[in-house]
N, C-alpha and C positions, 0 to 999 in steps of 0.2 A: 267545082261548080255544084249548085244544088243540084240532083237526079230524081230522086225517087219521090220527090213530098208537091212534083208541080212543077209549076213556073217558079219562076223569081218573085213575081207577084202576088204569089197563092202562099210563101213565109211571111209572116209577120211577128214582128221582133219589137224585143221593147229594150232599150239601154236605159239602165238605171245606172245615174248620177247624180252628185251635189252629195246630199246627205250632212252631216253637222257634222264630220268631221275637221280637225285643222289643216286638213287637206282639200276642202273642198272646192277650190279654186281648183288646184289642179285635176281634177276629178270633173268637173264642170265641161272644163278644157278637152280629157282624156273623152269623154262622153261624148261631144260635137263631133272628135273627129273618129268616133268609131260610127256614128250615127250617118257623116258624111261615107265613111268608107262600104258599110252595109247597102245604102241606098247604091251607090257606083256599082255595085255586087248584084242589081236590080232586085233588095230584097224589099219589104216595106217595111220602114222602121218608122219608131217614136224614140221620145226620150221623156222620161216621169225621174221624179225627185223619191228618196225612199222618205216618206213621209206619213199623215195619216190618210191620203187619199190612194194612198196606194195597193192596200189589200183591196178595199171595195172595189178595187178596177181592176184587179185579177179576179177577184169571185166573178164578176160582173161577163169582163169580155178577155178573159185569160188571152196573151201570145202564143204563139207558138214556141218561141223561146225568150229567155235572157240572157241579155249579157251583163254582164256586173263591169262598171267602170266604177266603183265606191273605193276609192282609198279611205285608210286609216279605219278604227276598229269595224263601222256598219260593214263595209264591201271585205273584209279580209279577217273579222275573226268568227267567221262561220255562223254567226246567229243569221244572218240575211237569209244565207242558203239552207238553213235550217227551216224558216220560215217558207221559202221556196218549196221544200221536199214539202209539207204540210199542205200548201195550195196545190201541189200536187202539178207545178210549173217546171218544164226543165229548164236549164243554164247550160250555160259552157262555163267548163271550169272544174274545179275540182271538189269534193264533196265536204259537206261541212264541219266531219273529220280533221278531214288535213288539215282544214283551212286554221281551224282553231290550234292546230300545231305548229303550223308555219307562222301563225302568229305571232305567238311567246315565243321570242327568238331564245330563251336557256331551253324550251323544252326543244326546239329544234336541233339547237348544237348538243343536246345529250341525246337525241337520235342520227343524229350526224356522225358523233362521236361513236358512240353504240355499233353504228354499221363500218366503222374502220375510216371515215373521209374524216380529213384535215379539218379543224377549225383552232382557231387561235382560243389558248386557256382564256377561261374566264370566270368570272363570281357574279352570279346574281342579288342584290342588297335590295329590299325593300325599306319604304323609307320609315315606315313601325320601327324596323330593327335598326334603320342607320340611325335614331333619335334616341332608342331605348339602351343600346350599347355606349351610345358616346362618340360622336363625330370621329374626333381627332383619334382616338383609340382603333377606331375601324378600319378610317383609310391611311393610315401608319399600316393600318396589319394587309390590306391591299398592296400598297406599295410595296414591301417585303416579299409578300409573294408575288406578286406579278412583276414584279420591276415598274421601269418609267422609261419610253412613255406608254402611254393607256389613251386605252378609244372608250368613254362614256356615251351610254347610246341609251333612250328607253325601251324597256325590254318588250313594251309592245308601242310600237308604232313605223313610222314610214315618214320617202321625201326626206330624210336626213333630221328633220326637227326634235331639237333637243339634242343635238352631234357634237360632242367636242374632241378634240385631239388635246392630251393632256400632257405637256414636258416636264413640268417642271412641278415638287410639292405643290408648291401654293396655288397652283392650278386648277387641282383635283377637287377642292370644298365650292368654288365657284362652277363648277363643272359639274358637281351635283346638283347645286339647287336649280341649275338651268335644265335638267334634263330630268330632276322630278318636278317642272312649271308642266312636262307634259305625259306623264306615266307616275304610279306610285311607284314603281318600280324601276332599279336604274340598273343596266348590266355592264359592265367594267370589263373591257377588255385586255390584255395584251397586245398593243400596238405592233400589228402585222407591216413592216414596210414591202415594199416590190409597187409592182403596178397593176392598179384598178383595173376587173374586167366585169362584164354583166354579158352574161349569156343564155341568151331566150332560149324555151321549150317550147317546142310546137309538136302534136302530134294528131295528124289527120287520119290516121285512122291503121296505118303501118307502124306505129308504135314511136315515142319518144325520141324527136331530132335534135339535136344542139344545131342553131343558127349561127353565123358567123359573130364572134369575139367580138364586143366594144369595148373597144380603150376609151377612160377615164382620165382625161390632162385636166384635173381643178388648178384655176391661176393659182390659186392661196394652198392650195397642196389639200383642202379637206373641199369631199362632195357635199356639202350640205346642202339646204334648203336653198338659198341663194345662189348655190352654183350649179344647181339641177334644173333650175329655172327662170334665171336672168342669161339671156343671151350676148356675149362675150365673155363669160364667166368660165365657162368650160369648153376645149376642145375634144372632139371625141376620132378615134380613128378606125374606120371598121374596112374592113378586117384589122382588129389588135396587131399592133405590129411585134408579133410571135413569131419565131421557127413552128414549121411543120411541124414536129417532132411535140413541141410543148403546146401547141393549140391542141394536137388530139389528147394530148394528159387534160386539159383544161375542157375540154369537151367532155369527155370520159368522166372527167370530176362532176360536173355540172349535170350530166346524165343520171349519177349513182344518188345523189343528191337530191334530185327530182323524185325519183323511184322509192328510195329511204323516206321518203313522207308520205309518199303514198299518192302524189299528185294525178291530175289529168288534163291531160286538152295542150294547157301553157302556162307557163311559170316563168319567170328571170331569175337565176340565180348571180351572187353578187358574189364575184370572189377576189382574193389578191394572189399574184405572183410574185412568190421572191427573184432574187437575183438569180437563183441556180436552175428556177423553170418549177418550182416546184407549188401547188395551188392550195389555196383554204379558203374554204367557203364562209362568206361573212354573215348570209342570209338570204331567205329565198322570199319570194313575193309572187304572192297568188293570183294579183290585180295588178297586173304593168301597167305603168303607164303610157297612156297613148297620145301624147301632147307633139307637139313639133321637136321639142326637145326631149325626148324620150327614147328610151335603150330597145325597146323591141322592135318598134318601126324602122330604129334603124337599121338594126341585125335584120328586116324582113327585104329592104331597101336591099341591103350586099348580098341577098342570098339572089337577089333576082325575081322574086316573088312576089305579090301582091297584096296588101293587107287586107283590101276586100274580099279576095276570092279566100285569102284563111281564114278569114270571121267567117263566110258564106259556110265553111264544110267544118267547121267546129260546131254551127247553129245545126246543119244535119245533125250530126254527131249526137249532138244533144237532144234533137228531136228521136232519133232512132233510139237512143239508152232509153224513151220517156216511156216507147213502146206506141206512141203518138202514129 
């Protein structure tokens, strides 16, 4: 519960959403229902688009906080928050640091890697050098080293867009150009099999919690963009149907992970379990999504918890860091 800044009525919060990414639908979505959860939390909220009317109406009648619902680059590669620290506004979240490190998912998995957590090998190709080298010469030499199959993903984005699972050669040059349609950049995986899991951070003020485990059932076997947000698409099962034993490695994983970037407030990290219980973190997201079908509300749902009353003591949080 808010304590020390008032009533409920005496916070005033602004949720930024929409924004021009290809995310912005779901962003939109995510934004209503934190905006609905805030208000239940009796704080008083808006919701503004990060656009050009948007600085003048922080100089003008600043919040008392924000919260960032912006997927894809505005709300998660740190220029927002960057802009934030400048107006001199606080956020819930994490600082514009991290943000632009959890970003670039190669610079994340070579801090990942760096601090000792599991992440599936990978090669980062920008499309300069996949053009300048020679197509077929490159991903021949991808294939060799990483084997088949492969996860092509862009190396900065979110929502799955641009995702493919790659089996077979002739897969892999279609699987490029689809996924530099939305990054210059394409990050090629080694196709991790086990089972999908996303496990929110939340921390209110006692430091870094892992939330209960969601299990990932995509009908077609890949999370994409379509199965993260067409309903019958995906089943999800929370608590992840884990032994004890392997939810706290997966917890523990998702913690260090969190910590190794240097996060705050809340995060999702995305990982897989092999068959022997063992985890690798796929990527971390600084801006969960908050839609009906989305991974933290649900993990907030099986903890028992509230999504209102942990926005309400993040928005503290954030106001006590401002010095507010």
């Amino acid at each position: 519960m808010i304590t020390d800044m008032g009533t409920g009525d005496d916070v005033r919060v602004t949720v930024l959403a929409g924004g021009l990414s290809y995310e912005r639908d779901v962003s939109l979505r995510s934004g209503r229902r934190i905006l609905d959860a805030l208000r239940g939390a009796g704080l008083t909220a808006d919701m503004r688009d990060a656009d050009v009317a948007l600085l003048p109406a922080l100089q003008e009648d600043p919040p008392d906080a924000v919260v960032i619902a912006l997927h894809g680059a505005t709300g998660e590669d740190g220029s927002l928050r960057g802009v934030l620290d400048l107006c001199g506004v606080p956020y819930v979240g994490c600082d514009a640091r991290a943000s632009r490190l959890a970003w670039d998912k190669p610079s994340a998995k070579s801090m990942l890697r760096e601090a000792g957590i599991p992440t599936p090998d990978w090669v980062a190709l920008p499309h300069d050098r996949f053009s300048e080298l020679g197509a077929v010469a490159v991903l021949d030499r991808i294939v060799d080293r990483l084997g088949l199959p492969l996860m092509v993903k862009p190396a900065q984005g979110g929502s799955g867009l641009g995702a493919a699972v790659v089996r077979e050669d002739a897969d892999l040059p279609p699987a490029m150009v689809g996924c530099f349609a939305y990054d210059s950049t394409a990050l090629v995986e080694k196709f991790a099999p086990g089972m999908d899991v996303a496990v929110s951070i939340v921390d209110l003020g006692s430091g870094p919690t892992a939330l209960p485990a969601v299990e990932i059932v995509a009908q077609d076997g890949v999370y994409d963009y379509a199965a993260r947000y067409t309903a019958g698409l995906t089943t999800w099962h929370t608590p992840a149907r884990l032994s004890p034993e392997i939810s706290a490695r997966v917890a523990e994983t998702a913690l260090a992970a969190h910590k190794a970037l240097g996060l705050r407030d809340l995060s999702r990290v995305d990982l897989i379990v092999s068959d022997d219980g063992s985890p690798q973190v796929l990527g971390i997201n600084v801006s969960p999504g908050m839609t009906e079908t989305s991974l933290l509300p649900l993990a907030v749902q099986a903890a028992g918890m509230d999504l209102g009353q942990i926005l309400a003591q993040l928005v503290e949080r954030a106001v006590r860091r401002s010095g507010s």
